[in-house]
N, C-alpha and C positions, 0 to 999 in steps of 0.2 A: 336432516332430510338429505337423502342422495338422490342423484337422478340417473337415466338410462342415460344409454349414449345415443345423441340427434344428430352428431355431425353434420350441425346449421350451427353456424358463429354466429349469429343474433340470441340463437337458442341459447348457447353456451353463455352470452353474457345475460342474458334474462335471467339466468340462475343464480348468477352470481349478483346482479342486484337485487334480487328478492333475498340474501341473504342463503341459499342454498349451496351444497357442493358441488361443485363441477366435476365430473367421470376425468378417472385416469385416459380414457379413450378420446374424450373430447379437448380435453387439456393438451392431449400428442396433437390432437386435429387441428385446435386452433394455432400449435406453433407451428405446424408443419407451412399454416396459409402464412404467416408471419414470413416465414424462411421466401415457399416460392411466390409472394407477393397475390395468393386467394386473397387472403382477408385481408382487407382495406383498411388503410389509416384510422377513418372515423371509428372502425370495430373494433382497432385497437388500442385507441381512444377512450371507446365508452367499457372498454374489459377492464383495463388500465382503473380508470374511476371506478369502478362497482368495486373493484379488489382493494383500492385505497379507503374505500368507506366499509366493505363489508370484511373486507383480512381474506386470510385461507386458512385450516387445518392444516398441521404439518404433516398430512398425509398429503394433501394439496398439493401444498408447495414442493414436496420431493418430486410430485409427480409433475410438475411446470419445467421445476430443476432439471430435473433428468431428461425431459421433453428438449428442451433448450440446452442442455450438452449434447443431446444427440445427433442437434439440429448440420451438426458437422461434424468431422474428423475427432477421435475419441483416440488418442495412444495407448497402445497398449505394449506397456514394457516389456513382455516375454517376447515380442517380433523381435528385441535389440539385443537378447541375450544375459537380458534380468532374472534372476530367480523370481518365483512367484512371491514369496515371504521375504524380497528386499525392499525396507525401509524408505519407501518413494514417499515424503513427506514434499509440506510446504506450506506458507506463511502467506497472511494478507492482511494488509491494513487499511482499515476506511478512511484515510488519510490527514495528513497535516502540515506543519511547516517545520522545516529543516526536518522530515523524518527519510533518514538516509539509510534505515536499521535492513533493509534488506540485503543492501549493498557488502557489509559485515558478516548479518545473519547467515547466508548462506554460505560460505565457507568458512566458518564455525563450526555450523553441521555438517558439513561433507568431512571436515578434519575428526571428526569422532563416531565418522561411519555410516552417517547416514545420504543419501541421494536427494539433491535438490533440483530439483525441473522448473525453476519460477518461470511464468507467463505475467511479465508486472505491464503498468501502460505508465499512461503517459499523466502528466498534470490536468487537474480538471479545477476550475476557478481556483482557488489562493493557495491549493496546496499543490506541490511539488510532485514529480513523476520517475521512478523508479529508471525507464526507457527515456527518458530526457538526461539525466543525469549520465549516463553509462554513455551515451553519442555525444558526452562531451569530450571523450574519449577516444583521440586520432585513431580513425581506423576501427572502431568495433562496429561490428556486425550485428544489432539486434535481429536481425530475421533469415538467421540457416534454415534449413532444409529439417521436417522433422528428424529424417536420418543424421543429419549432422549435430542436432540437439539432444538427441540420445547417444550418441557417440561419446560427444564434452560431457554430458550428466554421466556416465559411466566410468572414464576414462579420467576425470579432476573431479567429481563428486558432483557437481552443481555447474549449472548453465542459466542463465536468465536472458530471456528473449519478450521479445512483444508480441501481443496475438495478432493473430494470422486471419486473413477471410474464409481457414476451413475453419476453425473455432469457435463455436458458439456461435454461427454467423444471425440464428436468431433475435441474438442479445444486442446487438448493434444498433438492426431497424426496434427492436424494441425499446429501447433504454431512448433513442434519437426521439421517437414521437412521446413519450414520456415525458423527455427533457421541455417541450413544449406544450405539457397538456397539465401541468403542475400538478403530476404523481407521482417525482423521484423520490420521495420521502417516504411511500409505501414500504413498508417493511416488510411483506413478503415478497414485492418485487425487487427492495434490495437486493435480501437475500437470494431470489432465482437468479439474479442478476450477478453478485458475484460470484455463488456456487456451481455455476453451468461453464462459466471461464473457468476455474479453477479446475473442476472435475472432468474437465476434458482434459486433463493433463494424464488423467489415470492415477490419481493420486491414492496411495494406505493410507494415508492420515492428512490434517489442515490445521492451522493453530491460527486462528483469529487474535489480530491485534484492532481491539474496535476500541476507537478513541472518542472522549469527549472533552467539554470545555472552549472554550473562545476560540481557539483553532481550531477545533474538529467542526464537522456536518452535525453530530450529533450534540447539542450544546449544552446538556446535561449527562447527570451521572445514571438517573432511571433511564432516559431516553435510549442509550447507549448500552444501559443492561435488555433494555428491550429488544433490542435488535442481537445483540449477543445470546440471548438466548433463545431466538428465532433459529439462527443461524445453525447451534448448535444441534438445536431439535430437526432441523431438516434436514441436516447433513449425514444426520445419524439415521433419521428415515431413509435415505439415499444409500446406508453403510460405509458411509468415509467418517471413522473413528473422528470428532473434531473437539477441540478445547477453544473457547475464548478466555480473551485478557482485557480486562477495562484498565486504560493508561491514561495518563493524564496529558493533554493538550492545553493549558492553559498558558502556557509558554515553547519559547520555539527550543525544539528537540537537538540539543546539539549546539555547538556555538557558530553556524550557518546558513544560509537559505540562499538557495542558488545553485547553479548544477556543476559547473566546476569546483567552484570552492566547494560543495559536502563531496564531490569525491574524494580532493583533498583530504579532508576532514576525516574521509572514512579508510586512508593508507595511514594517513597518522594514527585513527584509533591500533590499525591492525599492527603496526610495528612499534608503536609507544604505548599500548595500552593504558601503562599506569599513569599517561598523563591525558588519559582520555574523559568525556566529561559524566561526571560519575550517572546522569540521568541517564544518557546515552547508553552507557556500562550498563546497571540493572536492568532497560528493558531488552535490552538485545541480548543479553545471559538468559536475564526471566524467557524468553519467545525461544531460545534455542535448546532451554532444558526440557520444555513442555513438546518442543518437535520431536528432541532425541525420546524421553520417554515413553511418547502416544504412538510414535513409529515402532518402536522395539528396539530402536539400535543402543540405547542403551537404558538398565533395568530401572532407575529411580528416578526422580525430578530434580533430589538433590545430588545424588549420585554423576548425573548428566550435568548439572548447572556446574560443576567441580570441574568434571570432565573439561566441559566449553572451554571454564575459567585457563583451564591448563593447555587446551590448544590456539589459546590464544595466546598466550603469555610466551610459550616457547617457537611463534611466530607460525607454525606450521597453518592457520590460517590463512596469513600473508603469503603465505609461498600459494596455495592454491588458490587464493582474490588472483596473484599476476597470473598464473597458469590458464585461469580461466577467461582472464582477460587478450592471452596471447592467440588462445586458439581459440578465439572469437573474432581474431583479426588484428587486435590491438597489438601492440608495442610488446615485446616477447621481454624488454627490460625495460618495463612500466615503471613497476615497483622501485626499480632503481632508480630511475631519472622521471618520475610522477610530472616535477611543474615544466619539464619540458615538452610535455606533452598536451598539457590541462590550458585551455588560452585562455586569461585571466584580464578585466577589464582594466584598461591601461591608467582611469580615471581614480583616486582611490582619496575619500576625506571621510573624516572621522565624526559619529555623531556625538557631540560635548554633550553633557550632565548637567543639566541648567542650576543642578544646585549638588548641594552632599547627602548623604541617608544612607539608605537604603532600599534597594530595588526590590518593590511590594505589590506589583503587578504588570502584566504587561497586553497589550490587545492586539493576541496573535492572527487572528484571521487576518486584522489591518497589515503586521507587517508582513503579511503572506503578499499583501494585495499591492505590499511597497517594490516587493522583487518584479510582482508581473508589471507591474508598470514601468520600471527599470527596462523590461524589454525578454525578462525571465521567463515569464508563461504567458498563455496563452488569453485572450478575448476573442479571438476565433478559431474555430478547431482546426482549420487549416496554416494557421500562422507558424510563422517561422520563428522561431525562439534566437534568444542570443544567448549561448552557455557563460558568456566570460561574465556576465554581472551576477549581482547580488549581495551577500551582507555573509561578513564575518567578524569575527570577537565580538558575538552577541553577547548582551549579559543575559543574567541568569535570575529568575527570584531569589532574594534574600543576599545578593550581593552589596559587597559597600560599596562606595563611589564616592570620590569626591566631587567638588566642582569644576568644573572641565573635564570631566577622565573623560576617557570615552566609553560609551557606553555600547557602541558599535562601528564598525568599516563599511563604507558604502562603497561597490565597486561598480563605477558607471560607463557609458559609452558616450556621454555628453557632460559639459560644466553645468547645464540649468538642470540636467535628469536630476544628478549628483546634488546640487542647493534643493533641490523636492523634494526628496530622498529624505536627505539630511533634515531638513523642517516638519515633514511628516512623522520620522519617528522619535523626536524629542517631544513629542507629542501622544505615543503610543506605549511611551515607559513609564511608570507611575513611581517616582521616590518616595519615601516616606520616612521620617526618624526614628522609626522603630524597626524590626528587624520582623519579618512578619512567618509564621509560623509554613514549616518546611514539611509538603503531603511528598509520602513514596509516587514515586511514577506508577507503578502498579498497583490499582486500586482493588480487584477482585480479580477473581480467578472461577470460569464456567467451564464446569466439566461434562455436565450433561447426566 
């Protein structure tokens, strides 16, 4: 059943609890009251709920999407002097602990042609923030001037910035009353929710990295295809080409968590690749074949994933990670002198292996939840983060260990944070004498 358009927001949720579809005109209507504060909390409230129980069509939902990109500033890359058919791709992950892949990702792909515009934010409960990470970084600039954002995208391949209050300014108050009305889990408000930030980039293509498992939001492997292929199907109703990737979050990505250390982390991946951590290595090759591909910028998956492999190894990567880091404000010889510039916690003890094995599981939300309490992220949205702590030489599943090894570094701004720390996570590593069986980080692949 469809309905006319009543442009009354009561109306509009009437429908949508009765299980009926909401007009493309009524769906612009009620974002538009969202934006200049018409419709009222409670309406956005009872919409919110009627969509958590009743879903949308992915006719819907492109049309919520597109309502809510529209809701503000919308880039358009031929104003900067893009071709129409250049490769403005981009990547997003429903996040987790130590995932630093974007930090890599995109100058990977600018080194094989294609243009990355990332818009990433910040930490939200136990996992880590793209824009917290990068301001650990003396001097960088997350928020230029659109004009100065398509300047660095054109000119070094890739830019990553934080949104802005023209972007999506919809999504903001709506995701906020959400967050209190226990609807974030709606999955076609996820998905309007991260496809209207995204597609306000102006983006040809998206390559979803939707994770699950103990660290991720989505704490399974269906739950997680479910939303991957929400995503997919609305993004395509919307005409932005998009792939997801189901990866695995059952352990922390990378051997850090924390925002200096994975910068670190992620100059060492660019200039030592080969002693990078192989989990790390597959999904950031796997994300960057599927961007090069789905863009055009280059013809295959495998073809591309070679390509990546090769602009990484011959460092041309790491020349554009500093480039982009310089004329973002940073340090113009980053790359070179990295830990002088990275302020790292002065406090540093190691977490012992209460016994020997093998490392057979680990409960990654927890030690997401170990960093923010270190002082790492955030329990209020306005809180002020500390970049220097957090944890590195994490283990990994399926490592051996003796007794005492360490099985991670705590890096504190106090002696009692640091014993917390340290007792919490000999507690969230699980040894075992057997050696327990080793899943690819890339679980599937959604093409649409």
């Amino acid at each position: 059943m469809s309905s006319k358009s009543v442009f009354i927001p009561q109306e509009a949720i009437r429908i949508k609890r009765d299980g009926g579809i909401v007009s493309n005109e009524d769906l612009a209507f009620f974002v538009a009251g969202i934006t200049n504060g018409t419709v009222t909390e409670g309406q956005i409230a009872a919409f919110a709920m009627a969509v958590f129980f009743n879903g949308m069509t992915p006719e819907e939902g492109a049309a919520l999407t597109l309502a809510m990109r529209d809701s503000g500033d919308v880039i358009e890359w031929s104003r900067f002097g893009f071709d129409k058919d250049a490769p403005i791709t981009d990547k997003h992950s429903t996040g987790g602990v130590g995932d630093k892949v974007s930090l890599m990702l995109a100058p990977i792909v600018a080194a094989c042609g294609g243009y990355v515009p990332m818009i990433s934010g910040r930490g939200l409960g136990h996992t880590g923030g793209t824009l917290d990470k990068l301001e650990a970084i003396e001097g960088f600039d997350p928020y230029p001037s659109i004009e100065r954002f398509a300047e660095v995208t054109k000119t070094v391949g890739c830019s990553i910035i934080g949104q802005t209050g023209k972007l999506a300014p919809a999504d903001k108050r709506f995701y906020g009353i959400r967050d209190v009305t226990a609807t974030v889990e709606s999955v076609p408000l996820i998905t309007a929710s991260i496809l209207s930030k995204k597609l306000s980039a102006g983006l040809g293509s998206l390559v979803m990295d939707v994770k699950f498992g103990n660290g991720a939001f989505m704490d399974s492997a269906d739950k997680a295809r479910t939303l991957a292929k929400n995503i997919v199907r609305v993004a395509r109703a919307a005409n932005t080409p998009t792939t997801a990737l189901l990866t695995d979050m059952n352990q922390v990505l990378g051997r850090t968590a924390g925002n200096a250390l994975e910068v670190l982390e992620t100059v060492e991946f660019l200039k030592k690749p080969a002693n990078a951590d192989k989990r790390l290595l597959d999904i950031t090759l796997d994300l960057a074949a599927h961007m090069l591909a789905l863009s055009g910028a280059q013809g295959t998956v495998v073809s591309a994933r070679r390509n990546a492999e090769a602009a990484l190894v011959s460092g041309k990567a790491a020349e554009i990670f500093g480039k982009m880091i310089a004329e973002q404000g940073g340090p113009i010889d980053f790359m070179e002198k990295t830990p002088e510039y990275l302020k790292l916690a002065t406090i540093v003890k190691e977490v012992a292996a209460p016994k020997a094995g093998y490392v057979s599981s680990m409960q990654t939300r927890n030690i997401g939840m170990a960093v923010v309490s270190l002082g790492g992220g955030r329990t209020d949205p306005a809180q002020k983060i500390d970049h220097s702590v957090g944890l590195s030489a994490i283990c990994q599943i399926g490592d051996k260990v003796e007794k005492g090894q360490a099985l991670a570094k705590v890096y504190a701004s106090t002696e009692a944070e640091a014993d917390r720390a340290v007792t919490s996570l000999q507690q969230y590593v699980t040894i075992k004498d057997t050696c327990p069986q080793i899943t690819p980080v890339t679980l599937e692949i959604i093409e649409g």
